[in-house]
ROZA-334248 format. One record per residue (C-alpha): chain; residue in one letter; residue number from 1; x, y, z. Coordinates in pm, 1 decimal. Layout:
A/A/NUM/X/Y/Z $
...
//
This chain:
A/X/1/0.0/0.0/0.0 $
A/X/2/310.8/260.5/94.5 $
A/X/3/395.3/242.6/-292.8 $
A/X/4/45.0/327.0/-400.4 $
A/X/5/0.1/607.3/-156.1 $
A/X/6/341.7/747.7/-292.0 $
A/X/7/139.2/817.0/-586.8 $
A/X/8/-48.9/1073.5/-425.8 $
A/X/9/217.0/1328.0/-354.8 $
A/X/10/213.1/1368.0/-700.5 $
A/X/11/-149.7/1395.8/-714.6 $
A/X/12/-337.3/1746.5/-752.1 $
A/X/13/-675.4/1751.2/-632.6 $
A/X/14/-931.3/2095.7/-687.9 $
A/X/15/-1224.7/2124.0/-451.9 $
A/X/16/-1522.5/2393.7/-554.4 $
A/X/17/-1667.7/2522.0/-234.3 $
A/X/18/-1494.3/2534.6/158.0 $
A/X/19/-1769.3/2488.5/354.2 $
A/X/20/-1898.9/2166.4/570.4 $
A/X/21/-1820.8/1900.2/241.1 $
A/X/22/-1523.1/2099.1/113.2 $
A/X/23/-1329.8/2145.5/457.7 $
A/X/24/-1373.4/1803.0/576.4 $
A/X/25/-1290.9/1657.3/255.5 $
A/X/26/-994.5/1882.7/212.0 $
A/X/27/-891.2/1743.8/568.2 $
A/X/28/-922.2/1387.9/461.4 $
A/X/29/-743.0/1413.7/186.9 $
A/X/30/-445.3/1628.0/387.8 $
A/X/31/-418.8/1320.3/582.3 $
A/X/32/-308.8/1075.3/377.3 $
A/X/33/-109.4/1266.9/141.0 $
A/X/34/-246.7/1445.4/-119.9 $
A/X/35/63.0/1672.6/-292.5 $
A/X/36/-216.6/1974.4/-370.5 $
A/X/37/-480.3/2079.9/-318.9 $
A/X/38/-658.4/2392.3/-508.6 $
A/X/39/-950.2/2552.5/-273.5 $
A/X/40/-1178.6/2787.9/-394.2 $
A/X/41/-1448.2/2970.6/-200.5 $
A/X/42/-1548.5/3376.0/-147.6 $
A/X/43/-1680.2/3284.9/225.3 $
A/X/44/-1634.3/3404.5/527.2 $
A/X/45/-1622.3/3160.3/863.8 $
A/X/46/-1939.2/3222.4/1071.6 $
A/X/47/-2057.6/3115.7/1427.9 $
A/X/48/-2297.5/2911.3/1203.4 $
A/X/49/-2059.0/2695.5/1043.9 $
A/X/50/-1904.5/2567.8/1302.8 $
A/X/51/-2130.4/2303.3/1345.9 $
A/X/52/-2050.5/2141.0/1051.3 $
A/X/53/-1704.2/2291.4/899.2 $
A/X/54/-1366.5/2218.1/978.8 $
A/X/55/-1302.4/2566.2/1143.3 $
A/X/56/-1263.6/2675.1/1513.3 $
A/X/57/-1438.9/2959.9/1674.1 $
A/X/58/-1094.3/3234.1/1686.2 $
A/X/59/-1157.9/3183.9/1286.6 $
A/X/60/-1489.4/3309.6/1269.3 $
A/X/61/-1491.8/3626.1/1044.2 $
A/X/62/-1170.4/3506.4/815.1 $
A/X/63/-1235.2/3407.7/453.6 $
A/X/64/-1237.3/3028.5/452.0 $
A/X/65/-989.0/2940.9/195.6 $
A/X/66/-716.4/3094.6/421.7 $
A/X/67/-860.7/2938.7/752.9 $
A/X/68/-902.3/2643.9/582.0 $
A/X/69/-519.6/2637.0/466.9 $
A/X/70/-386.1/2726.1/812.0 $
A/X/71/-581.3/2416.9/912.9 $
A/X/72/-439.4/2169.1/664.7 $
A/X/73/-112.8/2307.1/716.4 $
A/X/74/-98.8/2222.6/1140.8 $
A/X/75/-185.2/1845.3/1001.1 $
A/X/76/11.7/1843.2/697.1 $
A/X/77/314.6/2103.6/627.2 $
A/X/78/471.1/1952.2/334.1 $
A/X/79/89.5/2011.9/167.6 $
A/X/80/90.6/2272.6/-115.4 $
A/X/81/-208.8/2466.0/-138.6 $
A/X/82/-346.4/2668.5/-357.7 $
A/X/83/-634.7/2860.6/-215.7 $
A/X/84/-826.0/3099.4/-441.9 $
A/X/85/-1088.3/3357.6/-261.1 $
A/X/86/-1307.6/3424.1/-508.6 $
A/X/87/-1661.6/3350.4/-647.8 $
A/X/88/-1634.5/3078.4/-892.0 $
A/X/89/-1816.9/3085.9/-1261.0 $
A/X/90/-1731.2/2886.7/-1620.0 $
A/X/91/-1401.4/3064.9/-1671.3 $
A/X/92/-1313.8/3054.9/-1347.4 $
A/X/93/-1324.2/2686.2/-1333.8 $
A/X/94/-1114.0/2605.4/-1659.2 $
A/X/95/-891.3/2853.9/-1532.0 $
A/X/96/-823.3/2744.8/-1189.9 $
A/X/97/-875.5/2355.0/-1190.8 $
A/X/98/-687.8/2290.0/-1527.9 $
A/X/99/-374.1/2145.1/-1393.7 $
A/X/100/-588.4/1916.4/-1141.7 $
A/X/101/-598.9/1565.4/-1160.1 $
A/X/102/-961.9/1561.3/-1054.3 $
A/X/103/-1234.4/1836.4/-906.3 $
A/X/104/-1441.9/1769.3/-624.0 $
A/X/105/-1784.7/1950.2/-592.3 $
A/X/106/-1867.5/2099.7/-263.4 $
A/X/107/-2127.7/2388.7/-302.7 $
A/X/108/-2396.4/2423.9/-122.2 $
A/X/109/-2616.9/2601.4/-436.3 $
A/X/110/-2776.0/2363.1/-730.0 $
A/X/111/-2688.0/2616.4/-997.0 $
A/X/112/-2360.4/2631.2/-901.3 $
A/X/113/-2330.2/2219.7/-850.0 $
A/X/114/-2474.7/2210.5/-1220.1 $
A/X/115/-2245.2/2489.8/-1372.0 $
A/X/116/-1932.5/2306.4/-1222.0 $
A/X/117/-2006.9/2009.7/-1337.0 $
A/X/118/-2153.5/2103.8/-1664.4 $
A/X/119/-1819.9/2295.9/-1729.9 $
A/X/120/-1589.7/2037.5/-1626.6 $
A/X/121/-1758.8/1768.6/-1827.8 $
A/X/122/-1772.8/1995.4/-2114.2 $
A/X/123/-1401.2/2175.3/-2126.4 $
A/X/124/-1222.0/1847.5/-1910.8 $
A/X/125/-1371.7/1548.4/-2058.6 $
A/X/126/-1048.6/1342.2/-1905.4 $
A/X/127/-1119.0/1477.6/-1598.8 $
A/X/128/-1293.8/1293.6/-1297.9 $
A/X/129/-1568.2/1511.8/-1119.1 $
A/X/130/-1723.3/1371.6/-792.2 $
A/X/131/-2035.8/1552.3/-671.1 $
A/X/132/-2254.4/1568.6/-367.5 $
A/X/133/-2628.4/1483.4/-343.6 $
A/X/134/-2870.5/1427.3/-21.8 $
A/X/135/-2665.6/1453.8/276.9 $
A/X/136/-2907.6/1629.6/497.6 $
A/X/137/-3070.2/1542.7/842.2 $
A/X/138/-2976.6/1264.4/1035.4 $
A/X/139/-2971.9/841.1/1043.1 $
A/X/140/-3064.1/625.8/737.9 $
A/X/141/-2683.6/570.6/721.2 $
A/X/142/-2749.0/267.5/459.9 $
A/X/143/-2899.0/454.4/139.0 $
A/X/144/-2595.8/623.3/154.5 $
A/X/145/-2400.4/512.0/-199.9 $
A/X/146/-2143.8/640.4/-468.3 $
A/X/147/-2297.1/624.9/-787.4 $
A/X/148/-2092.9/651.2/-1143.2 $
A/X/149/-2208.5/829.8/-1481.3 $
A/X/150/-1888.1/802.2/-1683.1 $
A/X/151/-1684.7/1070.5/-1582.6 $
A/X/152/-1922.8/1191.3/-1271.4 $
A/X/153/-1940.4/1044.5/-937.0 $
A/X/154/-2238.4/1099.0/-719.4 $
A/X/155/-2193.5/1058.7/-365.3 $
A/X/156/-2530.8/1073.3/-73.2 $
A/X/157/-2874.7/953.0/-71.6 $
A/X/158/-2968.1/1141.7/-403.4 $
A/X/159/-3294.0/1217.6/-188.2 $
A/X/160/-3289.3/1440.3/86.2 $
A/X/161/-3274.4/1794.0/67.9 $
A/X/162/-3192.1/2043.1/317.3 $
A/X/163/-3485.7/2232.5/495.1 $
A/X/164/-3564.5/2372.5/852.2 $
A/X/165/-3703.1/1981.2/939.5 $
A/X/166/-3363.0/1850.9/749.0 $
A/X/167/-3095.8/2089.0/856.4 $
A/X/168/-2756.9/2003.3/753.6 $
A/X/169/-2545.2/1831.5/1058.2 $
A/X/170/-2227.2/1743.4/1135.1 $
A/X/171/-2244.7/1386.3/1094.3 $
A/X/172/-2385.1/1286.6/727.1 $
A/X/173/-2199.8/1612.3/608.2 $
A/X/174/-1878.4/1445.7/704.3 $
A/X/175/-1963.8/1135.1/635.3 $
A/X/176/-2038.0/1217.1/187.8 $
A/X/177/-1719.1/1425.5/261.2 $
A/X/178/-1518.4/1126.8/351.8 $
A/X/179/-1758.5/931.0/92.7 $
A/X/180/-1573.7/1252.3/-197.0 $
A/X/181/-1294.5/1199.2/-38.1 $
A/X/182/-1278.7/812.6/-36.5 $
A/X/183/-1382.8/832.8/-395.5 $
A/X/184/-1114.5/1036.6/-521.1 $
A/X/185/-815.4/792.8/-353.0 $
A/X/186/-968.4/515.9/-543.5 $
A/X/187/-932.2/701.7/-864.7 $
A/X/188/-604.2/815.4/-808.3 $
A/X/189/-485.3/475.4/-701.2 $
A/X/190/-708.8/236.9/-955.0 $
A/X/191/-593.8/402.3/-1224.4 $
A/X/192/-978.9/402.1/-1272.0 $
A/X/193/-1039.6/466.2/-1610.7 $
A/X/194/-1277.4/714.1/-1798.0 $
A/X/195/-1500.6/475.4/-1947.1 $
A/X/196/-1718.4/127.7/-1804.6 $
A/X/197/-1907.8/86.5/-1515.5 $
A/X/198/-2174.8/360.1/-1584.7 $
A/X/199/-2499.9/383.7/-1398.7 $
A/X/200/-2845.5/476.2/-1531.1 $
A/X/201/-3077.4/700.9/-1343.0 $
A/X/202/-3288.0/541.4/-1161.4 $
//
């Protein structure tokens, strides 16, 4: 296993988005050795977030993609990180994530899920893209799945949406953030190829 995870040292790896899926995944992925990692978000840290995000209260009021490297950094030095503070749209995202390996989608927005992954399918089609769907509320831990559409991975329940009933919490936020981040290692590792293995909607 030590010669596969050498592989990811040379591995960069672009998350969209620094808030409760981006943070923890970023954190995960810190861990066991990603190289890079390119962070975008235009955020600040809020008392709210803390619930959920990897930041600590004396960060509340920074802009996220800075806390959020000062946090990687304590667990992983060697880490390089490019963090980007900024609001992201089409050119934006061919801009920023063209030298990544792979993007991860952590936004909280459905317009903005769609126009990431619309843009990376359409200007990166030999690019990976994992997504996030249906991570609110709490329990049901078994419909959680990862499900493949060639070049998109789709990781949560596909079903439930966030609402004042279904709030977003800690636990099945981190858990399709490990799920994105879990996902990526096995691309980066398998070698996992572009096409086979595609899902239909249900």
């Amino acid at each position: 296993m030590k010669s596969k995870l050498e592989k990811l040292k040379g591995t960069c790896i672009g998350i969209a988005g620094c808030g409760g899926l981006g943070s923890n995944c970023a954190m995960a992925l810190a861990r066991v050795g990603v190289g890079s990692l390119v962070i975008v978000d235009f955020d600040v840290v809020t008392l709210e977030n803390l619930d959920r995000q990897y930041y600590f209260i004396d960060q509340v009021g920074q802009k996220k993609v800075l806390a959020l490297r000062e946090n990687i950094r304590r667990v992983n030095p060697d880490i390089d990180i490019q963090a980007h503070d900024l609001r992201l749209g089409p050119d934006g995202v061919v801009d920023i994530f063209k030298n990544c390996n792979l993007v991860i989608e952590a936004f909280d927005r459905a317009d903005m899920k769609l126009m990431l992954i619309e843009t990376v399918t359409e200007r990166f089609p030999d690019k990976f893209i994992i997504a996030a769907s249906g991570l609110a509320g709490y329990g049901n831990n078994n419909a959680m799945r990862t499900r493949r559409l060639g070049s998109l991975f789709i990781c949560g329940d596909e079903v439930s949406e966030v609402s004042t009933e279904l709030p977003p919490l800690a636990p099945r936020v981190a858990m399709v953030a490990a799920m994105q981040a879990n996902q990526a290692l096995e691309i980066v590792l398998d070698d996992l190829a572009l096409l086979g293995d595609d899902d239909a909607w249900d």
